[in-house]
C-alpha positions in Angstrom: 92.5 167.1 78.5 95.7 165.4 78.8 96.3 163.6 75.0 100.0 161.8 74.5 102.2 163.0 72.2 103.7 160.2 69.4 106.5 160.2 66.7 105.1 158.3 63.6 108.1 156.2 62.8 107.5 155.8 59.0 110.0 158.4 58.0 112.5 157.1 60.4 112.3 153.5 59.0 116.0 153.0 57.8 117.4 153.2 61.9 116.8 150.5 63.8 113.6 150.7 65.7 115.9 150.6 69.1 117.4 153.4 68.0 114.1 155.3 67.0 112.8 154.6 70.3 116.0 156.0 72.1 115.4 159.1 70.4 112.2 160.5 71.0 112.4 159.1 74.7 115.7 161.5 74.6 113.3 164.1 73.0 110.5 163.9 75.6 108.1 162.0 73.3 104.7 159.7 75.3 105.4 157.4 73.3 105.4 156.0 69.2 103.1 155.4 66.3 105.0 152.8 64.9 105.2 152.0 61.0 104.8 148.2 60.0 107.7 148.2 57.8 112.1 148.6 58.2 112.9 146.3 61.2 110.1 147.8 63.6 107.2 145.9 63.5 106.8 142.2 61.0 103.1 141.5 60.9 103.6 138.5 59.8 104.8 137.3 63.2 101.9 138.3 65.3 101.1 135.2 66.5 104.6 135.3 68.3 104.1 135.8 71.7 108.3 136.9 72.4 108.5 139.0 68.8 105.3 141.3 69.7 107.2 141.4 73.9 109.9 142.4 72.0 108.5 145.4 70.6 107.0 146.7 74.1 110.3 146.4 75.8 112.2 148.2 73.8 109.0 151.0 74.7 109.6 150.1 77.8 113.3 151.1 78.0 113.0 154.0 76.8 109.6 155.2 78.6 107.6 155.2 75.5 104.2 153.6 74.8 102.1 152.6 71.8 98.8 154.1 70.8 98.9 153.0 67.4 100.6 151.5 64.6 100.9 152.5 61.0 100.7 150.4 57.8 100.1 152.4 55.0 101.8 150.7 52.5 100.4 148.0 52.1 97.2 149.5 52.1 97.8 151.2 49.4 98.0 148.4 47.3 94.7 147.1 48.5 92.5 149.5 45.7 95.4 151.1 43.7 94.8 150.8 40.0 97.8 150.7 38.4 99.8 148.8 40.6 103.3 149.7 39.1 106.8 150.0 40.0 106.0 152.4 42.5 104.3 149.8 44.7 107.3 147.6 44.5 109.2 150.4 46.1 107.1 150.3 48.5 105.9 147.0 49.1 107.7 144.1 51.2 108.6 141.2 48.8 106.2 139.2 50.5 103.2 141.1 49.1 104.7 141.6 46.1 105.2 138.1 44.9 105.5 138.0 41.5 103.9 141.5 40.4 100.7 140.3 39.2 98.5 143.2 40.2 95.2 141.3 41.1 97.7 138.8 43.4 99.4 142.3 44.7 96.2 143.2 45.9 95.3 140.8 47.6 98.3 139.8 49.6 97.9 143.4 50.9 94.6 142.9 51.7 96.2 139.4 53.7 99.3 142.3 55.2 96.5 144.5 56.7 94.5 141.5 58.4 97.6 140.5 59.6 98.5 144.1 60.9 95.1 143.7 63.2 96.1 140.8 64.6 99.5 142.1 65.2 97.8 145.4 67.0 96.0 143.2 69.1 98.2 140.9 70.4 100.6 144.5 70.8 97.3 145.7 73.1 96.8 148.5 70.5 93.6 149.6 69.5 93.9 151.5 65.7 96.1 150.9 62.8 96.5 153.9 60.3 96.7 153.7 56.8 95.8 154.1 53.4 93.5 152.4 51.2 94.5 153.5 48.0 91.8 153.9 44.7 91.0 152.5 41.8 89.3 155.9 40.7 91.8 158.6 42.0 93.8 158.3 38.2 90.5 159.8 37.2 90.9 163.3 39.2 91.4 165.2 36.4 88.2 164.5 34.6 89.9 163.7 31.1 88.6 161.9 29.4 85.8 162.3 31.2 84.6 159.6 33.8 81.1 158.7 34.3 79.3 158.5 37.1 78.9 154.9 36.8 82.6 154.6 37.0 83.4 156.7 40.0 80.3 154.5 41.4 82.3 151.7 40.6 85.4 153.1 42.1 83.7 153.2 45.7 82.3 149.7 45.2 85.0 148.6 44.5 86.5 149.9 48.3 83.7 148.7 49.7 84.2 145.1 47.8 87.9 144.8 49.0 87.6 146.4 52.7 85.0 145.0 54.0 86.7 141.3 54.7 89.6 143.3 56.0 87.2 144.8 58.5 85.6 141.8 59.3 89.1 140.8 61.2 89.4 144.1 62.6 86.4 144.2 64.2 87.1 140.4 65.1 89.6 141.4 67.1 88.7 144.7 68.4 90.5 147.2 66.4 90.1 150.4 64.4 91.5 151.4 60.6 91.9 155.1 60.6 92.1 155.9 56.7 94.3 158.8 56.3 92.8 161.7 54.4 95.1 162.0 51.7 95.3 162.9 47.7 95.7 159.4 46.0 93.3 157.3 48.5 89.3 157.0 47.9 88.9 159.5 50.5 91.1 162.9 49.5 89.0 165.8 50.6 85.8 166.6 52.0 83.1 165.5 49.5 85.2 161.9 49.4 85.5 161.7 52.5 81.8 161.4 52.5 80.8 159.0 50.3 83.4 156.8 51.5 81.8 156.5 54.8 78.4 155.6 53.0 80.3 153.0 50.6 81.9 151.4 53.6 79.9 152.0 56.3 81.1 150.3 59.8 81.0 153.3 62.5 83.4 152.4 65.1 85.6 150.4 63.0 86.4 151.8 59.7 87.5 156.1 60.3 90.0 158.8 59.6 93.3 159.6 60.5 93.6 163.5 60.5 96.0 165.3 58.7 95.5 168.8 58.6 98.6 169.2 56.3 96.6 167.4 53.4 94.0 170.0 53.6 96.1 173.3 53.4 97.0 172.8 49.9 93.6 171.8 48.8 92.4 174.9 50.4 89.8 172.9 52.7 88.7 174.2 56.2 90.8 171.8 58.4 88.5 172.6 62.1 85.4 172.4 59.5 86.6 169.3 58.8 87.4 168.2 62.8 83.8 169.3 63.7 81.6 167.8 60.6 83.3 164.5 61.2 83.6 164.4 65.0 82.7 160.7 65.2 84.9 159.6 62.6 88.4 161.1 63.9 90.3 158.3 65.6 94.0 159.5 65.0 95.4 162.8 65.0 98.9 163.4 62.4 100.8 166.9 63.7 102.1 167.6 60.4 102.7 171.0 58.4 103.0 172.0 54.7 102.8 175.5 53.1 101.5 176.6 49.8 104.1 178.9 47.3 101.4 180.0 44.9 102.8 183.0 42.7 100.9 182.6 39.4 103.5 180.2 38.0 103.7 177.4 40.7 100.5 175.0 41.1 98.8 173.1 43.8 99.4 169.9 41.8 103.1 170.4 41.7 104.1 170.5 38.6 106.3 166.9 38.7 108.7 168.7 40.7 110.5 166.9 43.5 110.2 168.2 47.1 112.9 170.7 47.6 112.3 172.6 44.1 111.4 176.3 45.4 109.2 176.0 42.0 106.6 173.4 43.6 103.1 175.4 44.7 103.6 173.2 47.7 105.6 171.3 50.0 105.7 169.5 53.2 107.5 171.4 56.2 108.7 170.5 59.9 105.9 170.8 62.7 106.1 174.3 63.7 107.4 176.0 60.5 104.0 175.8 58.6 100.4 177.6 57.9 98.4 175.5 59.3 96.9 177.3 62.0 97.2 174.7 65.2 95.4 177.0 67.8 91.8 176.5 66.4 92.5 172.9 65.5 93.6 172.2 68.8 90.4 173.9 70.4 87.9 172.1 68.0 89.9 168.7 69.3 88.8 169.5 72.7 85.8 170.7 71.7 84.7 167.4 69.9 86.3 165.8 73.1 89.5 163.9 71.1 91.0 162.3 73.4 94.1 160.4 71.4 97.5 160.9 70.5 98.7 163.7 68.2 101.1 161.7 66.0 103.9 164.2 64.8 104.5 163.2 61.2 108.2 164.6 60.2 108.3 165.4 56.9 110.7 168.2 55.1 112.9 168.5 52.4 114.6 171.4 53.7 115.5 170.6 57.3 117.1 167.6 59.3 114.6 165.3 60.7 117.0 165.1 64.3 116.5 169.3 64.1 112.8 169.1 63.1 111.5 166.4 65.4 112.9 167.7 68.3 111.5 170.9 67.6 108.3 169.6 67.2 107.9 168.1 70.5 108.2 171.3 72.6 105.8 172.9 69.5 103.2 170.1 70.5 103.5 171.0 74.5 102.9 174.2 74.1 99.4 173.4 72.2 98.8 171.0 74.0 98.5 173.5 77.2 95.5 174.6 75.2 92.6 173.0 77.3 89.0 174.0 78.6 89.0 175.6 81.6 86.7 174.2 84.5 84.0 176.8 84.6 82.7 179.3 81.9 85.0 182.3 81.7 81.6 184.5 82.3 80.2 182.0 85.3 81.5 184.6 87.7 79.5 187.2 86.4 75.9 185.5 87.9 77.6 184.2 90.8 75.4 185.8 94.5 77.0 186.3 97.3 75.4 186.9 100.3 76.0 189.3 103.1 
């Protein structure tokens, strides 16, 4: 089971998207998931035919391909509840606007229509991204939140994605919603009862991130094989956990490189997540897509750490089924 291998370019946003691609084709990389924001992909010209040619031939030159593109800013904004000044950090000034959060959220929900129509015309077939949550500032359960509010949290989803996916599956693409604290899908449970808020099988799924898990202390391949038909994208990402009775898993306010944090983000490779069993339950649910390696560490060099991670990838990647049952010799007859 051959599956490409792809650098998410959302943490490489700041270099030119030339220079991105030049990179991991150095590196070895199939090809790139490529983030919707810096200078490498402007939804907002999908409908021109030279723009979008522009994108594949500078793939092109540097023998990469595109599986999928990213856009998880913007949707974000779609559900979040505050919409603050950390969405304008975040957020082009064209969905920004003037601030209003109601407007906010709805020019995102216009950026992530256009981001289908821009993976179409691009001959790509799933956008991941985020949704963000009216409900997740309600994690902590105090004050306590009804149930009628959390209810109204998932409608709420349900009210603002579903014209989204109407355009998606319009034109024939996927939203893979990253499993991720902050969103209206986080961990197993929510993961859950977002697919029966939204509904859509074969258009609205998940974007696996095994990284997310770890620190929540959730069975990753549990995960892989419960929601087999709901795994569209695969993120390659690590984190570990630094638990000694005084750091905790909600971290405390810390920023990334405090040795203090209960958790960080580390470079594919240098992690806990245990990639061997993921990899088998990939083939065993028959996941046939990229694995997207998602650089991310406060503590090493991203031109270190993703060239690392590519030769980390191969060698999992060599982990495949093999033709026959390793016991099929022992009923095989021969005669004579």
């Amino acid at each position: 089971m051959s599956r490409p291998i792809t650098l998410f370019t959302g943490q490489w946003a700041d270099l030119p998207f030339e220079e991105v691609a030049r990179l991991a084709g150095e590196w070895g990389y199939d090809g790139l998931e490529i983030a919707c924001w810096g200078d490498h992909i402007d939804v907002s010209r999908w409908d021109d035919a030279a723009y979008v040619q522009s994108r594949l031939d500078i793939l092109e030159r540097n023998g990469l391909k595109v599986w999928t593109i990213s856009n998880h800013l913007a949707g974000q904004a779609v559900c979040d509840d505050p919409i603050d000044q950390r969405h304008r950090d975040i957020l082009n000034d064209r969905v920004w606007g003037d601030g209003d959060p109601e407007g906010v959220r709805r020019r995102a929900a216009e950026e992530l229509k256009d981001t289908a129509r821009f993976a179409a015309a691009l001959g790509v077939s799933t956008i991941t991204g985020f949704t963000g949550s009216s409900i997740w500032k309600y994690v902590a359960m105090f004050p306590p939140a009804s149930d009628e509010m959390i209810a109204a949290g998932y409608r709420d989803f349900a009210d603002r994605f579903d014209p989204i996916l109407d355009v998606f599956e319009e034109v024939g693409v996927r939203f893979a919603l990253e499993v991720h604290p902050s969103e209206i899908a986080y961990d197993y449970w929510t993961a859950r009862a977002t697919l029966d808020a939204i509904g859509r099988p074969g258009v609205f799924g998940f974007n696996f991130d095994p990284s997310h898990f770890l620190w929540q202390q959730l069975d990753p391949v549990a995960f892989v094989l419960d929601y087999a038909d709901h795994i569209f994208h695969v993120h390659v990402k690590e984190s570990i956990t630094n638990l000694d009775g005084r750091n905790g898993v909600l971290g405390s306010h810390l920023p990334w490189a405090n040795p203090r944090r209960g958790w960080t983000f580390v470079s594919t490779g240098h992690g806990a997540v245990q990639w061997n069993p993921l990899f088998r339950a990939l083939n065993a649910i028959g996941y046939d897509g990229p694995t997207s390696v998602e650089w991310e560490d406060a503590g090493m060099d991203r031109l270190v750490g993703a060239k690392q991670a590519i030769a980390f990838v191969r060698d999992l990647a060599e982990i495949t089924p093999p033709h026959a049952a390793f016991d099929a010799a022992f009923s095989t007859r021969r005669d004579g």
